[in-house]
One Martini backbone bead per residue (centre of mass of N, CA, C, O) as a GRO file, in nm:
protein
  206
    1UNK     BB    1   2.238  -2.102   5.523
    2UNK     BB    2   2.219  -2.171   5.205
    3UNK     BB    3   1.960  -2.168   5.170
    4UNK     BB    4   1.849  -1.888   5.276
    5UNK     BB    5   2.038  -1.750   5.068
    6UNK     BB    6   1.878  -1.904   4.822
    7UNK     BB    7   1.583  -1.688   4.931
    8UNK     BB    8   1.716  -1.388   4.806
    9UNK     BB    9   1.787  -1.530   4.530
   10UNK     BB   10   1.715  -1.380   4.235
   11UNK     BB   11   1.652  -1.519   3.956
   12UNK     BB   12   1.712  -1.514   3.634
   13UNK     BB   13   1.546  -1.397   3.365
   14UNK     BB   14   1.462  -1.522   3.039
   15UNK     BB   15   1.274  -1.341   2.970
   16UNK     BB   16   1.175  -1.165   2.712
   17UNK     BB   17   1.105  -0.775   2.693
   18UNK     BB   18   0.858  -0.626   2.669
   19UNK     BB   19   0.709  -0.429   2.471
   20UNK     BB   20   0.574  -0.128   2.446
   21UNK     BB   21   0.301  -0.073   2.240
   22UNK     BB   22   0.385   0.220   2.132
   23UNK     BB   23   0.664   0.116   2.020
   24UNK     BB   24   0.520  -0.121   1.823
   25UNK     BB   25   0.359   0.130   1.681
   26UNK     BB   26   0.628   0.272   1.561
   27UNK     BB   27   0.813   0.038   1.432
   28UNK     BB   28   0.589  -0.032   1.257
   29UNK     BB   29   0.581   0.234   1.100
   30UNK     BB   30   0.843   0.263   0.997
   31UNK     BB   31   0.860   0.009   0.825
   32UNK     BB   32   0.602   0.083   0.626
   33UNK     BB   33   0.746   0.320   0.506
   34UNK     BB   34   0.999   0.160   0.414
   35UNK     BB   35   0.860  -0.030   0.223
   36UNK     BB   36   0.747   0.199   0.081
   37UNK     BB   37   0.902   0.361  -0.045
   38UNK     BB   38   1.090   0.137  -0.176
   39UNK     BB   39   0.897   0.085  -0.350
   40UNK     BB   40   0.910   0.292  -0.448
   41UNK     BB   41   1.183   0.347  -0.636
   42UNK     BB   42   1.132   0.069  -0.784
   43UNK     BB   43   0.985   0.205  -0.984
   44UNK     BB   44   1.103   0.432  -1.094
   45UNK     BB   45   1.349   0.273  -1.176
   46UNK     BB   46   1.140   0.100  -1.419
   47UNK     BB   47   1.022   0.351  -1.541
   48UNK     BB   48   1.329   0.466  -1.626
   49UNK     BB   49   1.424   0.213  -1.805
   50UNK     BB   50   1.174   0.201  -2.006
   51UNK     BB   51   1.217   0.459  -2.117
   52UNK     BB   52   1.496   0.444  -2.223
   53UNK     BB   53   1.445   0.160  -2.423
   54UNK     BB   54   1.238   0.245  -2.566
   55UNK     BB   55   1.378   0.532  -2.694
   56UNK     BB   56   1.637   0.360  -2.787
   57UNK     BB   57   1.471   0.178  -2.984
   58UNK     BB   58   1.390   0.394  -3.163
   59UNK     BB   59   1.622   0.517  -3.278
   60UNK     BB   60   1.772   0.248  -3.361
   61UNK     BB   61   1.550   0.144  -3.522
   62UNK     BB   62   1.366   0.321  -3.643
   63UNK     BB   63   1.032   0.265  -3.472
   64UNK     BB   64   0.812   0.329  -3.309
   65UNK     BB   65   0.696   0.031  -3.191
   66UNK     BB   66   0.925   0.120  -2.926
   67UNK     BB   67   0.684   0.284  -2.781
   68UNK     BB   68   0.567   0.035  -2.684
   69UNK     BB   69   0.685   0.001  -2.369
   70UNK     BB   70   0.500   0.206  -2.227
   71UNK     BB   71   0.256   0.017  -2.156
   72UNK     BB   72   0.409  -0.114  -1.903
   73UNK     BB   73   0.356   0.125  -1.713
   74UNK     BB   74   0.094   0.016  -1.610
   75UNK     BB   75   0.136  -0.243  -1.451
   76UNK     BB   76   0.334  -0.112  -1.273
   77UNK     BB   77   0.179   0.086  -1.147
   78UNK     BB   78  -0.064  -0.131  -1.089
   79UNK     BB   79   0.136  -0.278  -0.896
   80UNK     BB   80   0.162  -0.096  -0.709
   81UNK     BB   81  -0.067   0.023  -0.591
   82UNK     BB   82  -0.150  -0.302  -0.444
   83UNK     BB   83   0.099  -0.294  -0.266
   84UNK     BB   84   0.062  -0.028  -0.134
   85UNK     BB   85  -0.258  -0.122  -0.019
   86UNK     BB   86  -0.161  -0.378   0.130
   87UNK     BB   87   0.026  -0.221   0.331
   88UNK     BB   88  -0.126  -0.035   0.450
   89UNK     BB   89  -0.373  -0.221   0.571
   90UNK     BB   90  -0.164  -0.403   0.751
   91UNK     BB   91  -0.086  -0.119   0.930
   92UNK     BB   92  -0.396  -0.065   1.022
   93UNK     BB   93  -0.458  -0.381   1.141
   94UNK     BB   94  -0.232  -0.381   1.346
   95UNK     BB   95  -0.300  -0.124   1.505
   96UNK     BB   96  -0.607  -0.193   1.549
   97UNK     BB   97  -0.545  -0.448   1.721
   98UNK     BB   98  -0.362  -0.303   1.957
   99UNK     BB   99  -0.640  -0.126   2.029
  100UNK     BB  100  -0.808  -0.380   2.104
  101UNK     BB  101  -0.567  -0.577   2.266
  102UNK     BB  102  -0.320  -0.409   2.402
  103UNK     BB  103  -0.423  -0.041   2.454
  104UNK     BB  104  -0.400   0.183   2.229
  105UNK     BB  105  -0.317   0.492   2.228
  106UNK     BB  106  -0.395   0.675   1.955
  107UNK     BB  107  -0.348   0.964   2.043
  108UNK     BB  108  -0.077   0.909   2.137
  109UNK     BB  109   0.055   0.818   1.893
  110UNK     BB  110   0.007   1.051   1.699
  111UNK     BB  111   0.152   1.247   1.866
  112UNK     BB  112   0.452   1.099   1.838
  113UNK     BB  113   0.489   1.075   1.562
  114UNK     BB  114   0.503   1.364   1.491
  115UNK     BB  115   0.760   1.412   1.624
  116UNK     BB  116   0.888   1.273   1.319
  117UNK     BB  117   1.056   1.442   1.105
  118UNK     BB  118   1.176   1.224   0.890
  119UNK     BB  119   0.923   1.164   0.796
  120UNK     BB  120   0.678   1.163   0.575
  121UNK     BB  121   0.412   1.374   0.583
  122UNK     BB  122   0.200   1.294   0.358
  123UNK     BB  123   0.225   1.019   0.423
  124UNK     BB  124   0.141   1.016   0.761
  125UNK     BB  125  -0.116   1.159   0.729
  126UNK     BB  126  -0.242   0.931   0.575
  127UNK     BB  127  -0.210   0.715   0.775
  128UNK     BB  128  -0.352   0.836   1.018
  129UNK     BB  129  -0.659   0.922   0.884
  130UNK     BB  130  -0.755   0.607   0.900
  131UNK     BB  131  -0.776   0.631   1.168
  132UNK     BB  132  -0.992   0.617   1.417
  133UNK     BB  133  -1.089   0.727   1.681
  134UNK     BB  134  -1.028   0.658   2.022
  135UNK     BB  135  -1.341   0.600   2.106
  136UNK     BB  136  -1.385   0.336   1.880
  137UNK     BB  137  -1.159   0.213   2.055
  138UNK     BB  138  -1.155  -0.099   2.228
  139UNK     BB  139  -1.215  -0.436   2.380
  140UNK     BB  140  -1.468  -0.432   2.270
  141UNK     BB  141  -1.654  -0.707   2.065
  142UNK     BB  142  -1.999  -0.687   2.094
  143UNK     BB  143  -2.002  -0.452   1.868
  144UNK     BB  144  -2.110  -0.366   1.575
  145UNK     BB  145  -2.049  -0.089   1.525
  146UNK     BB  146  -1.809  -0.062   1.578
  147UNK     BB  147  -1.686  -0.246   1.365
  148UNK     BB  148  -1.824  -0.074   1.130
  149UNK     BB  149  -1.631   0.184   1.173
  150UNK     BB  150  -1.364   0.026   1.177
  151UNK     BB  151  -1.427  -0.111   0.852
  152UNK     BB  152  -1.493   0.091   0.640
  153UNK     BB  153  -1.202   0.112   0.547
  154UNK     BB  154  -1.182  -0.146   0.443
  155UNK     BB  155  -1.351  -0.167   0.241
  156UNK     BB  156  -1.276   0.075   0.036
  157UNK     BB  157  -1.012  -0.058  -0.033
  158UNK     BB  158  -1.080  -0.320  -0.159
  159UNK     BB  159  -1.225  -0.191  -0.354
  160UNK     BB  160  -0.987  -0.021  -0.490
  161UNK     BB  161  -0.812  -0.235  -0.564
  162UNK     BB  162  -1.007  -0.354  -0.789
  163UNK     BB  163  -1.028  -0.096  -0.970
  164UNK     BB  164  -0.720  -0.110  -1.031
  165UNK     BB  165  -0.703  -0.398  -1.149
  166UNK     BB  166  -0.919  -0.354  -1.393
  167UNK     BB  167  -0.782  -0.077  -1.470
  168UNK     BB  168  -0.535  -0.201  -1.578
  169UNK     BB  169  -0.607  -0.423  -1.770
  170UNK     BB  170  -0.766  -0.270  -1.962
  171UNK     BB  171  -0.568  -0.059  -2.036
  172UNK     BB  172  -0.351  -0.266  -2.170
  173UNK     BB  173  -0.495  -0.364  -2.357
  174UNK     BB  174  -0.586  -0.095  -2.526
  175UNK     BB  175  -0.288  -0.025  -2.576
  176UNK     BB  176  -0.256  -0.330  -2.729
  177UNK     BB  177  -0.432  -0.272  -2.968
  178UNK     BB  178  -0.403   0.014  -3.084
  179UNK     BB  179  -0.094  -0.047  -3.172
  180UNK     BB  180  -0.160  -0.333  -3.304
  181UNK     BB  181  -0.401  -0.144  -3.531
  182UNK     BB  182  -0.204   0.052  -3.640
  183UNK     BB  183   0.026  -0.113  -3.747
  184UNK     BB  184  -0.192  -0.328  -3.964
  185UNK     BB  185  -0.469  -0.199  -3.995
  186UNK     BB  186  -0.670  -0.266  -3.766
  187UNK     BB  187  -0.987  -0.178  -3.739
  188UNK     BB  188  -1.089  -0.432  -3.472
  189UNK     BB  189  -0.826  -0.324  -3.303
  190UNK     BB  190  -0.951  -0.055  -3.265
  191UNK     BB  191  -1.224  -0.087  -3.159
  192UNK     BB  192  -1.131  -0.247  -2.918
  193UNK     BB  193  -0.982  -0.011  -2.790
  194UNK     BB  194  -1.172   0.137  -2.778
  195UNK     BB  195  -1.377   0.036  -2.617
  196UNK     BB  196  -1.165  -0.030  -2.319
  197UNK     BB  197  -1.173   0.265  -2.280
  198UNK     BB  198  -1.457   0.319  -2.216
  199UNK     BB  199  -1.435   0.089  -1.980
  200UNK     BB  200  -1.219   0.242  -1.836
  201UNK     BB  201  -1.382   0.483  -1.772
  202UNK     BB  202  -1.627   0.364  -1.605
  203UNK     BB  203  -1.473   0.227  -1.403
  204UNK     BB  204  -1.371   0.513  -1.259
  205UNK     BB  205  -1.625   0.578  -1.160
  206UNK     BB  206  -1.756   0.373  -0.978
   0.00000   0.00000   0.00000
């Protein structure tokens, strides 16, 4: 009779409840707007920081020379800008992850995430418009067009990282250049800025 009644009691499943994944897409995206807001807050943060000891270093200092802090702000700036490119893009493969091997209905994701009014709307819909149409995402795998539809925007953002990177080295070398032949009187260190700057301008079109 112990027996019997042993075979009616269902063990307790010590496995954790998966969770659905509508709600791990929702959750990823809070965490992404939540890391680059944090991102930018640090950076008002640096370059707030960079701009007062500037400021107060050429007054207490009475030399220009200490207006040269605000250079720094190029790659802050321009690492703000890698950083948030990379977590953007992160969260974007793992959602398209999510529905090629998931099921997530993309559409019914960003319906649901919209509905999220605390969110920042124009961070928000920047990243729902780099996801394809829902009809483009699907788990077939041998589909050549598909993969290319759907990584089209990674190649772009790929190459926009690099010329970030290009044009923040340019620019920081040509304004620590001009500076710095400005303050000795070196023509040549004045027209290697000028070159720089104008490679830079080269870059930014490309």
């Amino acid at each position: 009779m112990r027996e019997v009644k042993q075979k009616f009691v269902s063990p307790r499943s010590e496995q954790p409840i998966e969770k659905p994944v509508l709600l791990e897409a929702i959750d990823l995206t809070l965490r992404a707007i939540e890391r680059r807001t944090k991102l930018y807050r640090n950076l008002v943060l640096c370059v707030t920081t960079v701009s007062l000891a500037s400021f107060l270093s050429a007054a207490l200092l009475r030399q220009w020379l200490a207006l040269s802090g605000f250079i720094i702000l190029v790659p802050l700036t321009g690492g703000f800008l890698m950083l948030d490119n990379r977590l953007f893009r992160q969260w974007r493969s793992e959602i398209l992850e999510m529905a090629r091997l998931g099921g997530l209905d993309v559409a019914m994701f960003i319906k649901t995430i919209l509905t999220f009014r605390q969110l920042p709307p124009h961070s928000l819909q920047a990243m729902l418009a780099s996801l394809p149409a829902s009809s483009q995402v699907s788990r077939q795998e041998n589909s050549t067009l598909q993969s290319a539809l759907i990584d089209s925007f990674e190649v772009l953002a790929r190459k926009n990282a690099r010329r970030i990177l290009l044009g923040t080295a340019l620019l920081t070398l040509a304004l620590a250049c001009l500076v710095r032949g400005a303050f000795l009187g070196s023509v040549t260190l004045l027209l290697l800025g000028a070159l720089l700057l104008a490679l830079t301008a080269a870059s930014a079109r490309r």
